[in-house]
Short mmCIF file of the C-alpha atoms (twelve columns), coordinates in Angstrom:
data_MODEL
# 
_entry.id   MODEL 
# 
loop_
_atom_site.group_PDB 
_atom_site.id 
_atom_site.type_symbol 
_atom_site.label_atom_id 
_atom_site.label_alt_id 
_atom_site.label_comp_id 
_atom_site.label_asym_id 
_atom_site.label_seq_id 
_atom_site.Cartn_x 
_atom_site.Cartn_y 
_atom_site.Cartn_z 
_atom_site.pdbx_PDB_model_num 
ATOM 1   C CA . UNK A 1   -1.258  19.831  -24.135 1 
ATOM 2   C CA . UNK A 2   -3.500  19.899  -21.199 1 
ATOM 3   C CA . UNK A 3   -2.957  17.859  -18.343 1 
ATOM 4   C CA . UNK A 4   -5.430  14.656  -17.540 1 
ATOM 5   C CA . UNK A 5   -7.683  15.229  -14.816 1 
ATOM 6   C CA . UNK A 6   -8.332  12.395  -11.886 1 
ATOM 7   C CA . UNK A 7   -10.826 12.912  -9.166  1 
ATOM 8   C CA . UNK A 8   -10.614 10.460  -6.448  1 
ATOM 9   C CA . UNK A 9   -13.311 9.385   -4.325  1 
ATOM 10  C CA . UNK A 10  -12.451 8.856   -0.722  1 
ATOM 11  C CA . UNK A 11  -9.352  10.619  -1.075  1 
ATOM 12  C CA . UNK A 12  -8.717  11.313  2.696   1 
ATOM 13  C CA . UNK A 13  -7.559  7.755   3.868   1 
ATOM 14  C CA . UNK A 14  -3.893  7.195   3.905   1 
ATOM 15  C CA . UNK A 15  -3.495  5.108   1.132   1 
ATOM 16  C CA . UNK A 16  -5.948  7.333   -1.181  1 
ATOM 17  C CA . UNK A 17  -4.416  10.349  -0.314  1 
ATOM 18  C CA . UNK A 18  -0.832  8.894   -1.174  1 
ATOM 19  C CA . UNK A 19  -2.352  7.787   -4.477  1 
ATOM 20  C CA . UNK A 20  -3.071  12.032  -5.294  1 
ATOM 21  C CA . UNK A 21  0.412   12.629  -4.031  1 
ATOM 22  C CA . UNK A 22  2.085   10.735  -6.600  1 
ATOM 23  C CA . UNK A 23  -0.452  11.103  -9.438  1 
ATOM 24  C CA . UNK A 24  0.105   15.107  -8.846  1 
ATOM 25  C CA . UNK A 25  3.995   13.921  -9.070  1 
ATOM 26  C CA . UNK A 26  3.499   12.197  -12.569 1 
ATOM 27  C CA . UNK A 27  1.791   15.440  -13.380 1 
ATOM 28  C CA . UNK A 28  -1.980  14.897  -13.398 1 
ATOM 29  C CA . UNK A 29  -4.432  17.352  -12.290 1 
ATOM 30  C CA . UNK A 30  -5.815  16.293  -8.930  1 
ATOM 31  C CA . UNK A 31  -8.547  16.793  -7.159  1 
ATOM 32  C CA . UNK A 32  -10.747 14.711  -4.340  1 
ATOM 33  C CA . UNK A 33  -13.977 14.144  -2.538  1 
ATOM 34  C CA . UNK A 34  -14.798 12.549  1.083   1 
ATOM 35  C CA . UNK A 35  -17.081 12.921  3.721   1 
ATOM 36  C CA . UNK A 36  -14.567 12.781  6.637   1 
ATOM 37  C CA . UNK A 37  -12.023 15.878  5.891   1 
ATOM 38  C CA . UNK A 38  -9.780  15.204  9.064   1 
ATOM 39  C CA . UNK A 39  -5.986  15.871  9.292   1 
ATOM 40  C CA . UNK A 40  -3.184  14.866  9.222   1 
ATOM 41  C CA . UNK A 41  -4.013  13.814  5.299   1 
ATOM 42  C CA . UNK A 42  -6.240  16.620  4.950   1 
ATOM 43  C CA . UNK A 43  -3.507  19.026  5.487   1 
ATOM 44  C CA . UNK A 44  -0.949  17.099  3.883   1 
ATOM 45  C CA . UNK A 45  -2.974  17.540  0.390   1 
ATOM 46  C CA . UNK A 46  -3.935  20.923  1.080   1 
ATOM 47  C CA . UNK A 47  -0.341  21.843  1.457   1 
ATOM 48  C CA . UNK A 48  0.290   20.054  -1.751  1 
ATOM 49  C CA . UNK A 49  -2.235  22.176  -3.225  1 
ATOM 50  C CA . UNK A 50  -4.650  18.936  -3.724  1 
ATOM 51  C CA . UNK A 51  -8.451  20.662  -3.719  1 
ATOM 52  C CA . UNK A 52  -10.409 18.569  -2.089  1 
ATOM 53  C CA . UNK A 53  -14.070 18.550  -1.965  1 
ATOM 54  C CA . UNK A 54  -16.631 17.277  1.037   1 
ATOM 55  C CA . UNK A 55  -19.081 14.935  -0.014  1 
ATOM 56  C CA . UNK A 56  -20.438 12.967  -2.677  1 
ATOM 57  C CA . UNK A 57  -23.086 14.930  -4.017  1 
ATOM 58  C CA . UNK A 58  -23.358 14.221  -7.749  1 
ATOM 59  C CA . UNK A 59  -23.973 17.959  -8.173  1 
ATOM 60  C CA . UNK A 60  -20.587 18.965  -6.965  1 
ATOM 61  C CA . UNK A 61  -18.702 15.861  -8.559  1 
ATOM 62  C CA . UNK A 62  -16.150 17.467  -11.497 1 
ATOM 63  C CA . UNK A 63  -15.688 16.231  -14.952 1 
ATOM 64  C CA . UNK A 64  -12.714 13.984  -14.716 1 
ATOM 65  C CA . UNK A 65  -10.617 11.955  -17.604 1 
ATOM 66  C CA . UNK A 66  -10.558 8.976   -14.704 1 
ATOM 67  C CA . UNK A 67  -11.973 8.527   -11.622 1 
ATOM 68  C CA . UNK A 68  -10.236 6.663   -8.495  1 
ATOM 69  C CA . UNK A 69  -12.484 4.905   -6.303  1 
ATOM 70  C CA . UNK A 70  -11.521 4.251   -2.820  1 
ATOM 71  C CA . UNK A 71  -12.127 0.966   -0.968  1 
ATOM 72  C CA . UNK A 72  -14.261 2.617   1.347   1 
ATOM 73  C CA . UNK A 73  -16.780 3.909   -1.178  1 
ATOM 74  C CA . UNK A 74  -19.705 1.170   -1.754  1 
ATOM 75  C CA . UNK A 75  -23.135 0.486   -3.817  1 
ATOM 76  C CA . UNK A 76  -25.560 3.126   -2.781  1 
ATOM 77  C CA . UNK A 77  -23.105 5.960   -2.728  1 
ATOM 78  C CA . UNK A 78  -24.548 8.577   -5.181  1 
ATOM 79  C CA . UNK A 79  -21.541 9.328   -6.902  1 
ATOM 80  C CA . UNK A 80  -20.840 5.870   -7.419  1 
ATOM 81  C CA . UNK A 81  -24.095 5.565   -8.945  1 
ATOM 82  C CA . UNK A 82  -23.472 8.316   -11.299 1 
ATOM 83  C CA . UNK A 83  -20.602 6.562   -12.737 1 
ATOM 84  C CA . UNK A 84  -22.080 3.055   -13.266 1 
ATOM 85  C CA . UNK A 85  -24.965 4.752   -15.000 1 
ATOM 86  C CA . UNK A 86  -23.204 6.839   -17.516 1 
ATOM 87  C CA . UNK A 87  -20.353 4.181   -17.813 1 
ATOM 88  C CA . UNK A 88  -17.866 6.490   -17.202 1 
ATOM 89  C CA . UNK A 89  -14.375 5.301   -16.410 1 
ATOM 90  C CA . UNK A 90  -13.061 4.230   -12.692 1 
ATOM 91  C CA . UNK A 91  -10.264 2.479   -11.738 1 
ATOM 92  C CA . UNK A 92  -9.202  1.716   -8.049  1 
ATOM 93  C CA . UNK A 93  -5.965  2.940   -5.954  1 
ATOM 94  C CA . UNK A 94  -4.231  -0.199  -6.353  1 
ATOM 95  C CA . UNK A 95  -4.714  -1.049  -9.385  1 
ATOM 96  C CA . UNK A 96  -3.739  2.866   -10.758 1 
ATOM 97  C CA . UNK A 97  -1.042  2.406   -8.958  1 
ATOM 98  C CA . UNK A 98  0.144   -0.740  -10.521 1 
ATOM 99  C CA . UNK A 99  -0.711  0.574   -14.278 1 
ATOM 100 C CA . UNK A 100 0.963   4.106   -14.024 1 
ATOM 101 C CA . UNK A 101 3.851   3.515   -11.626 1 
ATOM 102 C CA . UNK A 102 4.224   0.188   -9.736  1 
ATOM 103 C CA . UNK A 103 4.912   -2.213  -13.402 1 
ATOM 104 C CA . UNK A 104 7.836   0.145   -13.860 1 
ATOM 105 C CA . UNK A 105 9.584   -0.542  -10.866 1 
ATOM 106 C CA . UNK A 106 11.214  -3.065  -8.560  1 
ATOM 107 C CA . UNK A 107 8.846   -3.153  -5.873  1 
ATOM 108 C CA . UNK A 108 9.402   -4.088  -2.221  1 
ATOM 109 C CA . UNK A 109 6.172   -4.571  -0.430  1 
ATOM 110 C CA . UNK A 110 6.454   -4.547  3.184   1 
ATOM 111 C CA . UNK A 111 3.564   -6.804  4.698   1 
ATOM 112 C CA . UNK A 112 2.023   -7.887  7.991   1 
ATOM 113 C CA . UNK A 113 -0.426  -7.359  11.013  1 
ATOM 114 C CA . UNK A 114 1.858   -5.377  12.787  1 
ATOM 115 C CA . UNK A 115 4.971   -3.318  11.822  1 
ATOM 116 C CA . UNK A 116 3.796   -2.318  8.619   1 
ATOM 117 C CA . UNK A 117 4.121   1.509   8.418   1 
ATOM 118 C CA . UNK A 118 7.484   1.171   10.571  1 
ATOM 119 C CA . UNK A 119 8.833   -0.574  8.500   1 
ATOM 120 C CA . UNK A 120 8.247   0.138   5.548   1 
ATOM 121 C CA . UNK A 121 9.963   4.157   6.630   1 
ATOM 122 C CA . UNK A 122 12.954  2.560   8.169   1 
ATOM 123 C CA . UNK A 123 13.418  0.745   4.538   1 
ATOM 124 C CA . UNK A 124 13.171  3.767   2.879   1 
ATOM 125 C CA . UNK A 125 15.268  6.047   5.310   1 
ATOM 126 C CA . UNK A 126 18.228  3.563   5.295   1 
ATOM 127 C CA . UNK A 127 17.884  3.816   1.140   1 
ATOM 128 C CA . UNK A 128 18.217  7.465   1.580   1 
ATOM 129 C CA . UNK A 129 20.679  7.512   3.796   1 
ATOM 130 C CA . UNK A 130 23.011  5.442   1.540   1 
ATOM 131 C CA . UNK A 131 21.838  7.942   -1.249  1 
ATOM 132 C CA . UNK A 132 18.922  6.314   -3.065  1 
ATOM 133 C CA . UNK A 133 16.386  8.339   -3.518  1 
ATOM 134 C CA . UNK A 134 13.924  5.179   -3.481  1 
ATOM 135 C CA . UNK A 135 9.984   5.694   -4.521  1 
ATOM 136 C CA . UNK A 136 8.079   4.556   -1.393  1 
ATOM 137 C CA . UNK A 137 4.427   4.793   -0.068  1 
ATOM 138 C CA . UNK A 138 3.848   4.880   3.826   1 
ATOM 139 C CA . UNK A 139 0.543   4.783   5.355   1 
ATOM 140 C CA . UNK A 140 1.456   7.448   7.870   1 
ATOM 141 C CA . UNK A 141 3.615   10.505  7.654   1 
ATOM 142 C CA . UNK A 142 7.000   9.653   8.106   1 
ATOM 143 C CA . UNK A 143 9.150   12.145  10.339  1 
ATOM 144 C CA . UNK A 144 12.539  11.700  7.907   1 
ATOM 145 C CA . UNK A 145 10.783  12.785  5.117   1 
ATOM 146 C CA . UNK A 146 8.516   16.183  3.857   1 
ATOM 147 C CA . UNK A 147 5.932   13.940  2.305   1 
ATOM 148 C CA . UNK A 148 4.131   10.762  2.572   1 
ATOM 149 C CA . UNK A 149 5.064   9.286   -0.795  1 
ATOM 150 C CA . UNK A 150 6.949   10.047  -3.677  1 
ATOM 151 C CA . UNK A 151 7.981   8.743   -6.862  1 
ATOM 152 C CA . UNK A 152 11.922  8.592   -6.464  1 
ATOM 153 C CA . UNK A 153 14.505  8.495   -8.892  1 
ATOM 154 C CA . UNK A 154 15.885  5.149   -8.533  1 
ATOM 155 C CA . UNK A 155 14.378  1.482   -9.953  1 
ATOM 156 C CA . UNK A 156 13.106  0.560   -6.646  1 
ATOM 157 C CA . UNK A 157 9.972   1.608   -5.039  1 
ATOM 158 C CA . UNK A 158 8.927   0.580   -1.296  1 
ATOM 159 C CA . UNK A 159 5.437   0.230   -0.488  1 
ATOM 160 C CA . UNK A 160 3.300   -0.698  2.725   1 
ATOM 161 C CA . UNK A 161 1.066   -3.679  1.516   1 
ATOM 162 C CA . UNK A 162 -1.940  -4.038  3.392   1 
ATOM 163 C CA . UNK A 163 -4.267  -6.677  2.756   1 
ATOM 164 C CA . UNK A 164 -7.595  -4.733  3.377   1 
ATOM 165 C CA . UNK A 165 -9.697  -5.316  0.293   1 
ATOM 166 C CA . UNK A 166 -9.956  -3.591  -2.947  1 
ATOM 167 C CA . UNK A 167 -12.428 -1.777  -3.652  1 
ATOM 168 C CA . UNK A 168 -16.632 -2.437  -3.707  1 
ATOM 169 C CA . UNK A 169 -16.045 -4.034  -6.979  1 
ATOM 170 C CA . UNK A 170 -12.533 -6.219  -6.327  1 
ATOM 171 C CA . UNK A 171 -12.389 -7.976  -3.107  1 
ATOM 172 C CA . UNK A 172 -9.495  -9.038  -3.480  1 
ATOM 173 C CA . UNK A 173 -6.139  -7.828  -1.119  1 
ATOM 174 C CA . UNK A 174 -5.040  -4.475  -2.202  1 
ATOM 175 C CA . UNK A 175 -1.596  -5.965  -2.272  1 
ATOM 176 C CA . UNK A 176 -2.211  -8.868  -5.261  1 
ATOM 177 C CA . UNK A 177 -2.252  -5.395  -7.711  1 
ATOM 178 C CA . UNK A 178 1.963   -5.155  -6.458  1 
ATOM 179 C CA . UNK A 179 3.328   -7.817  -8.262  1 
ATOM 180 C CA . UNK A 180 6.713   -7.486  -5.701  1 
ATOM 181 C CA . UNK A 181 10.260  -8.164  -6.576  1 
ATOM 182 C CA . UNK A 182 10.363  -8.115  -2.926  1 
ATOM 183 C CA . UNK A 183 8.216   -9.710  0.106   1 
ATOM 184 C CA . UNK A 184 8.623   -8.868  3.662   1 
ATOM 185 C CA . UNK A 185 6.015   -10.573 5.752   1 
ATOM 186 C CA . UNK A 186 6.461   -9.420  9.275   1 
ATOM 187 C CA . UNK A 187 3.678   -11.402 11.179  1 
ATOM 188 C CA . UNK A 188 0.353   -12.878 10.707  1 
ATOM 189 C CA . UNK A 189 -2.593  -12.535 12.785  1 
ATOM 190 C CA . UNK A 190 -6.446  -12.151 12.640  1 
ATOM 191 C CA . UNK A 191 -7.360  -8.769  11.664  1 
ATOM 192 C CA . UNK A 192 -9.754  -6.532  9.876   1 
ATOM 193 C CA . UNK A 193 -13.124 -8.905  11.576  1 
ATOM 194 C CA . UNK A 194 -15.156 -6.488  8.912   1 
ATOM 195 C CA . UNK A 195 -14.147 -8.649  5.870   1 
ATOM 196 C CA . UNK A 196 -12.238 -11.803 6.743   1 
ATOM 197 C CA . UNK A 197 -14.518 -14.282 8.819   1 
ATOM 198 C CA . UNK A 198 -10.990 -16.163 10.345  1 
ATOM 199 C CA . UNK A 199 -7.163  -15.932 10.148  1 
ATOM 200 C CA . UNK A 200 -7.568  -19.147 7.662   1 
ATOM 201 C CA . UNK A 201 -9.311  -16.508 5.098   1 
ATOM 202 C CA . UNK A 202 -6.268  -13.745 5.330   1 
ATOM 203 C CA . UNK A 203 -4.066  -16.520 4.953   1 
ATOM 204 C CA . UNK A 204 -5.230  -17.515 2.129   1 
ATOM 205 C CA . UNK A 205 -5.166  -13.946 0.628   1 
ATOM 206 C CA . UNK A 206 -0.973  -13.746 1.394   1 
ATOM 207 C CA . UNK A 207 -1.164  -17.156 -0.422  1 
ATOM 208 C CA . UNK A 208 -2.706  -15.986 -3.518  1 
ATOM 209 C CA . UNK A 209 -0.155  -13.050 -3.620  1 
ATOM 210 C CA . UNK A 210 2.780   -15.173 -3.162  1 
ATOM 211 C CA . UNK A 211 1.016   -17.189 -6.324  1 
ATOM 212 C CA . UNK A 212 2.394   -14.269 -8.295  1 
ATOM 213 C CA . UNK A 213 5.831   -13.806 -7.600  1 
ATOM 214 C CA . UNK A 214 8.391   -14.752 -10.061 1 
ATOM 215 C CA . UNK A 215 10.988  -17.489 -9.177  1 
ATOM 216 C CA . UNK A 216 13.698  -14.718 -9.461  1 
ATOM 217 C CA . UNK A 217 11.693  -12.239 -6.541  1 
ATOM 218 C CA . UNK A 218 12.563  -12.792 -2.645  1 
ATOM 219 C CA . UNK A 219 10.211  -13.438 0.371   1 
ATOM 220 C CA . UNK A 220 11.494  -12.170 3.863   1 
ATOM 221 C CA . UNK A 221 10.246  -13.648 7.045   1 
ATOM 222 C CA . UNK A 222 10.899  -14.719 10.470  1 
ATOM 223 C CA . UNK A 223 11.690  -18.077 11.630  1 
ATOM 224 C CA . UNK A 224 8.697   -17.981 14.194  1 
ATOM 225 C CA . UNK A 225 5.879   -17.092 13.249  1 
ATOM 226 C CA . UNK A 226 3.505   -19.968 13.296  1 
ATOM 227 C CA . UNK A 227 0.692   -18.329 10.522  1 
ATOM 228 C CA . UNK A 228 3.878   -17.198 8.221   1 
ATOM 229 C CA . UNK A 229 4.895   -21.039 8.025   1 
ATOM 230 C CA . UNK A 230 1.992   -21.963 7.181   1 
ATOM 231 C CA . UNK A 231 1.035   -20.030 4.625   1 
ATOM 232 C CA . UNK A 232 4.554   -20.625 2.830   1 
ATOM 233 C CA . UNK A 233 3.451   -24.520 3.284   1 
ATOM 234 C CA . UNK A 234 0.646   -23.611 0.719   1 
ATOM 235 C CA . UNK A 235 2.855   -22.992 -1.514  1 
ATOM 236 C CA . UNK A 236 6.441   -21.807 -2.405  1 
ATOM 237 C CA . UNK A 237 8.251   -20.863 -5.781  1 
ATOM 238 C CA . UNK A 238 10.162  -17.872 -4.689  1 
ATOM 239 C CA . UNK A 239 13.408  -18.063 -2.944  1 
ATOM 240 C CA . UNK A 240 12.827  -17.464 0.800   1 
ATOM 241 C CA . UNK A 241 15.142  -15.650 3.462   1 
ATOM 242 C CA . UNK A 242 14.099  -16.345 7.223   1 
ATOM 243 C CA . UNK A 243 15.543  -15.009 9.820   1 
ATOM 244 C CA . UNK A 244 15.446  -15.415 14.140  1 
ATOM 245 C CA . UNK A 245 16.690  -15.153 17.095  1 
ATOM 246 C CA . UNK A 246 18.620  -18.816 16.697  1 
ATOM 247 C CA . UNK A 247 22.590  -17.705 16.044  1 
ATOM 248 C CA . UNK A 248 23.204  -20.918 13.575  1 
ATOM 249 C CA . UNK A 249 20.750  -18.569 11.180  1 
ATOM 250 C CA . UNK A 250 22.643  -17.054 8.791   1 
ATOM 251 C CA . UNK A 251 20.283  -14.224 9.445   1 
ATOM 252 C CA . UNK A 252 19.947  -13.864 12.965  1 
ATOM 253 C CA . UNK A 253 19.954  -11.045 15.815  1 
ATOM 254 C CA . UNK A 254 20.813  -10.710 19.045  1 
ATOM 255 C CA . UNK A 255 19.528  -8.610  21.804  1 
ATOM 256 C CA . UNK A 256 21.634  -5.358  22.732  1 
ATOM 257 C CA . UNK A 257 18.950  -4.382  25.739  1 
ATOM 258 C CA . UNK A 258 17.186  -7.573  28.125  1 
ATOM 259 C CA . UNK A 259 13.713  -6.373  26.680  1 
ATOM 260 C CA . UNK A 260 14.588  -5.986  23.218  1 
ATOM 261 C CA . UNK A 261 14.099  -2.818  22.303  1 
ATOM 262 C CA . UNK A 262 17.066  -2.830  21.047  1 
ATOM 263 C CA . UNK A 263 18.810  -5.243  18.685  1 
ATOM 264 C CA . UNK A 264 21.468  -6.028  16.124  1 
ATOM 265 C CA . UNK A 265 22.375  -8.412  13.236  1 
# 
């Protein structure tokens, strides 16, 4: 039986390119196109034996069972074109990732302005470590590990939420596609002036997501963090685990060095 065939458009970003590392993992045939062909991803597929093509050019786009659009991709694009002409099937990275691996796991989603990517490896190496070989998805290349992302063995699956849009045709947060078991919301700040107008508009976006966590799942957050607090005051219906600096926290941590570089629960 031959193997389905997905071409993804844009496939050099971080998230993109994780999206070809699994899909190759589940055993698709992969390929990609993008204009900027830049390491580190670049290599990181190559090495993977990922071909990946440069440009958009219609004329060099290959015949593909499903095509993976990538956020950066908009109207205009001649490739993009050539699909909504011929009606020919596209999906986007999140929401692949949600059909064909995501709704069979317990997903952790590791959210934030800051602290996203770090955390979201230190999850998964402490897994490891305690030998669970955990499905994650890191934005970055993490130094404990040969690849980017994986599939893992295990139930769970750790993943760096980012709440960057969609895709030219969903607007919505990437992250709303994760459905998590599992919520960590490090901080909140304004970011990402290209799409949100104000903080009040990304807030609302970590509302809506929180909108679709089950009563059973688990949102992690700090004690201080003004924009957290009051985006939980929108609304609540999972249980909630805060933690600070205060010791009569049941989760709390104290500094080991005066700057706190260094610290311990």
């Amino acid at each position: 039986m031959a193997r389905k065939k997905i071409h993804i458009l844009g496939i050099c970003g971080t998230f993109m390119g994780n999206i070809a590392l699994l899909a190759r993992e589940l055993g698709f045939q992969v390929t990609g196109s993008d204009e900027n062909i830049y390491p580190p991803m670049s290599d990181h597929l190559l090495e993977q034996g990922i071909e990946i093509m440069e440009g958009y050019k219609v004329k060099e786009l290959p015949k593909a069972d499903e095509y993976i659009v990538g956020n950066a991709l908009s109207r205009g694009n001649e490739a993009i074109e050539y699909l909504l002409d011929r009606n020919i099937n596209f999906i986007s990275g999140p929401a692949w990732l949600a059909k064909n691996i995501l709704n069979k796991k317990k997903v952790v989603a590791v959210s934030g302005t800051h602290g996203k990517t770090t955390t979201t490896a230190m999850i998964t190496w402490i897994l490891e470590f305690h030998g669970i070989d955990a499905g994650y998805l890191i934005a970055g290349k993490p130094k404990n590990f040969a690849t980017s992302s994986r599939l893992g063995s295990s139930e769970i699956f750790i993943i760096e939420a980012d709440e960057y849009d969609t895709a030219f045709f969903d607007k919505r947060a990437k992250f709303i596609h994760y459905l998590p078991d599992i919520l960590i919301l490090n901080n909140l700040e304004f970011d990402h002036g290209d799409i949100y107008v104000d903080i009040h508009e990304i807030q609302r976006q970590f509302h809506h997501l929180i909108r679709t966590m089950s009563s059973k799942s688990c949102i992690i957050c700090p004690t201080s963090d003004k924009r957290v607090e009051e985006v939980l005051k929108l609304g609540l219906w999972s249980k909630l685990v805060q933690y600070g600096k205060n010791p009569a926290l049941p989760n709390h941590y104290q500094k080991i060095k005066s700057d706190y570089s260094s610290v311990q629960f």
